[in-house]
C-alpha positions as CSV (number, residue, x, y, z in Angstrom):
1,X,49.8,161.3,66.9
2,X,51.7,159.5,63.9
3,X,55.1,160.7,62.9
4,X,54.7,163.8,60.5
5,X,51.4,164.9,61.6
6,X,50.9,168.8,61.6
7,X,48.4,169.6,65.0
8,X,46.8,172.8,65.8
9,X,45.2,174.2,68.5
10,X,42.0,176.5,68.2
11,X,40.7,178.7,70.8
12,X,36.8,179.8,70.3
13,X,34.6,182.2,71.9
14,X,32.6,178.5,72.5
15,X,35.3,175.9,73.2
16,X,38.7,174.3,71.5
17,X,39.3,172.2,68.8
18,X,42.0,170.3,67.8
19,X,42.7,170.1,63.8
20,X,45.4,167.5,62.1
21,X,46.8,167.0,58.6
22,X,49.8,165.8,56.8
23,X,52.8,167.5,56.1
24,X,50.9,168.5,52.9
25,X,48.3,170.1,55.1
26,X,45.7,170.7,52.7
27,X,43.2,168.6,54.0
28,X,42.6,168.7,57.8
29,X,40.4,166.5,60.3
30,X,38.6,168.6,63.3
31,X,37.4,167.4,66.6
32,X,35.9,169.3,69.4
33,X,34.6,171.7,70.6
34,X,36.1,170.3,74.1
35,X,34.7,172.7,77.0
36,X,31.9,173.4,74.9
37,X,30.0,177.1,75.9
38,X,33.3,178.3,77.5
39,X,35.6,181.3,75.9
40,X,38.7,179.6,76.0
41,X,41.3,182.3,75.2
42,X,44.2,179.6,74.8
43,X,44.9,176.0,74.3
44,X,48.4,174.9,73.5
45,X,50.2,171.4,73.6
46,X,53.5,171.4,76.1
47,X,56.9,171.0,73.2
48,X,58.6,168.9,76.0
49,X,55.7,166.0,76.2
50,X,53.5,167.2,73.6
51,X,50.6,165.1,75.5
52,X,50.3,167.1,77.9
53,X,47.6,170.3,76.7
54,X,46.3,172.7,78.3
55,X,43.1,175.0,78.1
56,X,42.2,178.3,79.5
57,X,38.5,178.5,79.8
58,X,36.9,181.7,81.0
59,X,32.9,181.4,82.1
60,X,30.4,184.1,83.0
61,X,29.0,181.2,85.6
62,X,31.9,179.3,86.3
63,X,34.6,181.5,86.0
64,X,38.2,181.3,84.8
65,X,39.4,177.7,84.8
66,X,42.4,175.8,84.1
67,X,42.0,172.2,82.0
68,X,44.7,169.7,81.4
69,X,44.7,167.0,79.5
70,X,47.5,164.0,79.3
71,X,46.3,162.2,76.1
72,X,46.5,164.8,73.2
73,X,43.0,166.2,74.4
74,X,41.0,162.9,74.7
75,X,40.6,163.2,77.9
76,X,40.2,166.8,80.1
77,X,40.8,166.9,84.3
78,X,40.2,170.6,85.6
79,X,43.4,171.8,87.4
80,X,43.2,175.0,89.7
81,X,44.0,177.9,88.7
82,X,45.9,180.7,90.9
83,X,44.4,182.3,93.8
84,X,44.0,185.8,93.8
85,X,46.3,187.1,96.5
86,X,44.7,190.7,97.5
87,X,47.7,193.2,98.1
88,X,47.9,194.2,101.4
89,X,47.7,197.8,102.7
90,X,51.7,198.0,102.7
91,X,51.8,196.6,98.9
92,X,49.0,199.1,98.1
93,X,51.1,202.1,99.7
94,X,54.3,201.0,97.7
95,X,52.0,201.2,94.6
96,X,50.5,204.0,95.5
97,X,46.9,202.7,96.0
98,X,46.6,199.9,93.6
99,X,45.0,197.1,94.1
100,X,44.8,193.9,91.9
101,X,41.2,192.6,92.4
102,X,39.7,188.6,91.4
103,X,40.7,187.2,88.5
104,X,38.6,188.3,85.2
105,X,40.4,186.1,82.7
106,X,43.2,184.1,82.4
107,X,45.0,184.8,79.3
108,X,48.0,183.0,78.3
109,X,49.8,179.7,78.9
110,X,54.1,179.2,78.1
111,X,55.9,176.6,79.0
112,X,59.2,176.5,81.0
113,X,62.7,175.3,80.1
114,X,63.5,172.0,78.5
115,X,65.2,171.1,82.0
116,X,62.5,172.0,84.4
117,X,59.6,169.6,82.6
118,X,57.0,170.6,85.0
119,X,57.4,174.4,85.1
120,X,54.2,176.5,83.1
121,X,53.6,180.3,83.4
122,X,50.2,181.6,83.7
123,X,49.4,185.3,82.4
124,X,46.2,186.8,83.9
125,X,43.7,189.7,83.9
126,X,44.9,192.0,86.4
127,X,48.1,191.8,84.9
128,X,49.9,189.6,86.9
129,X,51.8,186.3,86.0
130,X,52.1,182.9,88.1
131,X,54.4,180.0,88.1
132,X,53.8,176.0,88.6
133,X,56.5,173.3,89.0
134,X,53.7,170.7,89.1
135,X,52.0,171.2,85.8
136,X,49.3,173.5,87.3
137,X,48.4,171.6,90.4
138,X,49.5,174.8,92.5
139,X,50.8,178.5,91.6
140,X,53.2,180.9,92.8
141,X,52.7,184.5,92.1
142,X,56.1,186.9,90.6
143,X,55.6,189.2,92.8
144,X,58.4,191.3,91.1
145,X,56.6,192.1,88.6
146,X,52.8,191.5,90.4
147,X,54.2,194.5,92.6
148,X,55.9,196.4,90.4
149,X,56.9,200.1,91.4
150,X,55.1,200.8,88.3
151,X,52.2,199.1,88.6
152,X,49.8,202.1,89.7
153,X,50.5,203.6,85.8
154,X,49.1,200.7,84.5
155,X,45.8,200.9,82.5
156,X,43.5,198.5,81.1
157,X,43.3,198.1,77.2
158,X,39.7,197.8,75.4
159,X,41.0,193.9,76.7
160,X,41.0,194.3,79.7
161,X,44.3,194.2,81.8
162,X,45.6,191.5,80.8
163,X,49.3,189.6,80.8
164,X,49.1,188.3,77.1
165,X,52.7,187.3,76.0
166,X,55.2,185.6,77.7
167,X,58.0,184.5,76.2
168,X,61.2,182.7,77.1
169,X,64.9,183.1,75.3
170,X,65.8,179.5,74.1
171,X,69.8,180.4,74.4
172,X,69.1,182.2,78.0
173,X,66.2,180.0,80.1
174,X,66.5,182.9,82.7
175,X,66.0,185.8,80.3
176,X,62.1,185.9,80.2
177,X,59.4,188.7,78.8
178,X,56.3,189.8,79.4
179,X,53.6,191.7,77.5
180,X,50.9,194.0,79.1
181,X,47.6,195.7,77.9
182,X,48.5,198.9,78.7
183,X,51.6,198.4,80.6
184,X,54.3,197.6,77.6
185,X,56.9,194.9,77.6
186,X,59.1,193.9,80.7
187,X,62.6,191.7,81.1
188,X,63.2,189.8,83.7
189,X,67.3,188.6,83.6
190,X,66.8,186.3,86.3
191,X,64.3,183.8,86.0
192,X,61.2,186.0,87.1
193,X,62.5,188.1,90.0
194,X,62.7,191.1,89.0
195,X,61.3,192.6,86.0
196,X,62.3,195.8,83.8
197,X,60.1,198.1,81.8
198,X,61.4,197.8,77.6
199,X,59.6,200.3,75.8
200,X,62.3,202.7,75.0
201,X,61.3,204.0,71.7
202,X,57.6,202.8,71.5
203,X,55.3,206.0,71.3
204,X,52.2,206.4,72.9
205,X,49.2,208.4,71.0
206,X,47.0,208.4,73.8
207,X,48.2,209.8,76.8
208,X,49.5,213.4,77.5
209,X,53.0,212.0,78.1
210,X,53.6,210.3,74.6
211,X,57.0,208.4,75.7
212,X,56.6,207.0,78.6
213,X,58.5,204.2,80.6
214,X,55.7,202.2,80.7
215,X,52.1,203.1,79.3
216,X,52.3,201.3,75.9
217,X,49.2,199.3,74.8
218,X,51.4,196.0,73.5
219,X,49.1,193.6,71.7
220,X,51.7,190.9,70.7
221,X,55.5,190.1,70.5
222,X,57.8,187.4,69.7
223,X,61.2,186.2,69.5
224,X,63.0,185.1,66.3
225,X,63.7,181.9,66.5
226,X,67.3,182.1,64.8
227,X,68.6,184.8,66.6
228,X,66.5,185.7,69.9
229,X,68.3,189.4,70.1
230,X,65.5,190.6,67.7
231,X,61.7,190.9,68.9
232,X,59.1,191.6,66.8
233,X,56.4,193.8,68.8
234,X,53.0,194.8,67.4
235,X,51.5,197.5,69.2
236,X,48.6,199.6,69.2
237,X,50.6,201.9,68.1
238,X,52.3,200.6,65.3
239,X,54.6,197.6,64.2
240,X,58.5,197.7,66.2
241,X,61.5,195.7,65.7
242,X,63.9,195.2,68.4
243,X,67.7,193.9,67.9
244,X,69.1,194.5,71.3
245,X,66.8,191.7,73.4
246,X,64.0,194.9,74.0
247,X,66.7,197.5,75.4
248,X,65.3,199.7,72.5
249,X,62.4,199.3,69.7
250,X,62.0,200.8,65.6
251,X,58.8,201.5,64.5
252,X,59.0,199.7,61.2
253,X,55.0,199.7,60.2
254,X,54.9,203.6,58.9
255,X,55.1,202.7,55.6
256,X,51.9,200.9,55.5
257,X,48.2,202.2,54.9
258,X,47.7,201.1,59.0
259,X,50.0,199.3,61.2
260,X,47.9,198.8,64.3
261,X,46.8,195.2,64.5
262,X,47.3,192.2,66.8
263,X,48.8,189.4,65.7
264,X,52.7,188.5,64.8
265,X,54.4,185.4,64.2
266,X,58.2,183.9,63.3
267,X,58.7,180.6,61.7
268,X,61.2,178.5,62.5
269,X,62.3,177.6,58.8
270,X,62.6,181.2,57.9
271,X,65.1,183.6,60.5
272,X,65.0,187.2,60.1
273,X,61.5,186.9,59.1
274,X,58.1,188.2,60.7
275,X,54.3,188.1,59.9
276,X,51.8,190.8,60.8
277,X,48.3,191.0,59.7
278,X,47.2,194.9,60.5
279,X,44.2,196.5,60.9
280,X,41.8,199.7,60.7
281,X,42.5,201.2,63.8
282,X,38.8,202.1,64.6
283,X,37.0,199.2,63.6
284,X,39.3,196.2,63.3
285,X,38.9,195.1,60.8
286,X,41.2,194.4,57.8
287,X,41.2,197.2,55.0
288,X,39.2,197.4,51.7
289,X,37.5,194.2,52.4
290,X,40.1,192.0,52.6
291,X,42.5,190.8,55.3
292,X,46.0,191.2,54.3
293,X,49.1,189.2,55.8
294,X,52.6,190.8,55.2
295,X,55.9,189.5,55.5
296,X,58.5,191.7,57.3
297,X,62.6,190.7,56.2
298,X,65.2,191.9,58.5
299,X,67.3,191.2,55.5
300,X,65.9,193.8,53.0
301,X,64.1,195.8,55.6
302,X,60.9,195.9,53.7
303,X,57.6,194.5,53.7
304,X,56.0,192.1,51.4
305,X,51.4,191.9,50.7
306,X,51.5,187.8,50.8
307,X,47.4,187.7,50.2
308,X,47.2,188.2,46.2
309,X,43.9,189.3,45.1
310,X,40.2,188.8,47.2
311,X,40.5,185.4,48.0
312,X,38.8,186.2,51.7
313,X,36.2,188.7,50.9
314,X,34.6,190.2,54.1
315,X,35.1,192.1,57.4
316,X,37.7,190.0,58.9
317,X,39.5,190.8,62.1
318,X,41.5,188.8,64.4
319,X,42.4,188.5,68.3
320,X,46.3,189.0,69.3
321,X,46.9,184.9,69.7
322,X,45.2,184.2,66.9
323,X,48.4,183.2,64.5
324,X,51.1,181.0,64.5
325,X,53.7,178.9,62.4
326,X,55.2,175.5,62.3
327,X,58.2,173.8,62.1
328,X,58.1,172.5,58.6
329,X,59.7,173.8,55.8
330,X,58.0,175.3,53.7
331,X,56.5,176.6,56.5
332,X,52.9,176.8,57.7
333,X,51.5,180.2,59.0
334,X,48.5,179.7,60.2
335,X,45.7,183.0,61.2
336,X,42.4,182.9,62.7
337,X,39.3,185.3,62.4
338,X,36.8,186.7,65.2
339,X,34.2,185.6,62.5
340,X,35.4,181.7,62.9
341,X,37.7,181.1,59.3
342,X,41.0,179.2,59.9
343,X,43.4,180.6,57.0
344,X,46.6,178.8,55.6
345,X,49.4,179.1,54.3
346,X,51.1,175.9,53.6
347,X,54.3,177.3,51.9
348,X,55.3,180.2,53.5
349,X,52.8,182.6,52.8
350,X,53.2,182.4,48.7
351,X,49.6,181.4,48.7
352,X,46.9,181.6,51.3
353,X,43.7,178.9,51.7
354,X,40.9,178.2,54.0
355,X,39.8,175.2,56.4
356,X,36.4,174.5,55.2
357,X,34.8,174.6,58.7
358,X,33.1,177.6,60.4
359,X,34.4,178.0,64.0
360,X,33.1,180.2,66.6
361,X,35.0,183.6,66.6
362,X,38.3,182.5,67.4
363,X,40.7,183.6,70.1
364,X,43.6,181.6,69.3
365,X,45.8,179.2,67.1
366,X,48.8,177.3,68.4
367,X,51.6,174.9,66.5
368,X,51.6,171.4,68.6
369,X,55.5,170.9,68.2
370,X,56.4,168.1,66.1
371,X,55.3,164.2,67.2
């Protein structure tokens, strides 16, 4: 990939495609779909040897499968993914009966510390996470938190249960968090030993006990990149801020129409600031006809409508992976649609265009970092 070339990954209901532009990026070349037929649910390009990518392809025939590639995505080699360990009767007693079946899907890929270049994490539905040192030749479950004392109050979202966000603090490799559908956030301090629930101050509307230690029906979160105390969480119920690393959470979103939704992201080239694109609660879909992206500032504590007029007309909705930013500045913001548009921003959301090619109903978008 030449020097200055903006790369994005695209996961589809029907395979992955990789898009590249210039540091314009207003015109943009597509190629795929690679692992065409397959829901792949993520496909993201390692930051420490940005030729390494990996896919996460989930099939009704073929199940849940791992694919790396070493050459930008020219070439695809399956790798395996974990192997369901089934929890013994004495794990099932400490969790008072649960028991994590096969794998459904597997979720989410991160990537480990600068200084550990083969290390990836792996979140999975049931809700558990694994670790590889070999660049996903072999896995090793965390059992503290795939045996957690809680796990036999978690619940599956409409999702599934599934281990969507994992995150790792830049200025603390060992400081680590995870993000469950319906089990809330978790901390590990350690490097993935042991795990801590984080939800102190996120409210639940659907369960009889409405503040639970664990319970919440996370959809997204993610560190700001200037200062990784504050973590931007969007919920199921509602849009939180955190600026205490998760120890407790402010629910920010009242002030909108709706502040359910799924997607959040924080550039690089602007700290203290978030974007969320909410939703109608009951059908998913963005309000009045027209998806709207605001801009959260941790400076003025408000919330800016970045989409100005009907430039999008149409039911649009989006998955929780479905957006992320770049490292350029101005930056690019970047949302996908379950109906299949690519939307961008090439200036920090001050205005808002579309990749003029229809994808399948897309899963998610990820930054390649830069060449």
């Amino acid at each position: 990939m030449a020097k200055g070339t903006v790369a994005v990954w695209v996961g589809t209901r029907k395979g992955a495609y990789g898009l590249t532009s210039d540091a314009k990026r207003r015109k943009w070349t597509v190629k795929g779909p690679a692992h065409a037929g397959n829901d792949v649910f993520h496909v993201a390009a390692d930051p420490r040897d940005p030729k390494y990518v990996y896919a996460l392809a989930n099939n009704g025939w073929f199940g849940p499968r791992v694919f790396r590639s070493s050459n930008s995505g020219g070439k695809w080699a399956e790798v395996a993914p974990p192997m369901m360990a089934v929890l013994k009767d004495r794990a099932k007693n400490e969790m008072g009966g649960s028991e994590a079946g096969p794998i459904v899907n597997l979720w989410h890929l991160t990537f480990g510390p600068e200084n550990e270049p083969g290390s990836l994490f792996l979140g999975i539905d049931p809700a558990m996470m694994f670790r590889s040192d070999d660049r996903g030749a072999s896995w090793v479950g965390l059992d503290g938190l795939n045996k957690h004392r809680t796990r036999a109050k978690w619940n599956p979202g409409a999702g599934g249960m599934c281990l969507h966000s994992i995150l790792i603090d830049p200025t603390r490799p060992k400081r680590m968090y995870a993000g469950i559908s319906a089990a809330g956030v978790f901390r590990s301090d350690d490097g993935g030993e042991t795990w801590t629930p984080k939800n102190k101050g996120v409210r639940v509307s659907f369960q009889p006990e409405q503040n639970p230690e664990v319970g919440q029906c996370v959809h997204k979160i993610v560190l700001d990149p200037a200062d990784p105390t504050i973590v931007y969480r969007q919920d199921h119920d509602g849009i939180h801020v955190s600026r205490d690393s998760a120890d407790s959470w402010i629910r920010v979103g009242k002030v909108l129409d709706h502040d359910f939704g799924f997607v959040v992201t924080a550039p690089k080239e602007m700290p203290g600031e978030a974007f969320f694109a909410p939703l109608e609660p009951m059908s998913r879909l963005g309000t009045g006809g027209q998806l709207q992206v605001y801009r959260w500032s941790e400076r003025t504590r408000k919330f800016t409508p970045t989409v100005k007029g009907r430039p999008f007309p149409g039911d649009l909705g989006t998955h929780r992976d479905a957006m992320d930013s770049d490292w350029l500045n101005p930056s690019g913001i970047y949302l996908g649609t379950t109906t299949g548009q690519l939307l961008v921003s090439p200036d920090g959301a001050k205005s808002w265009n579309e990749v003029p090619y229809r994808f399948p109903g897309i899963h998610s978008v990820t930054v390649a970092p830069a060449a």
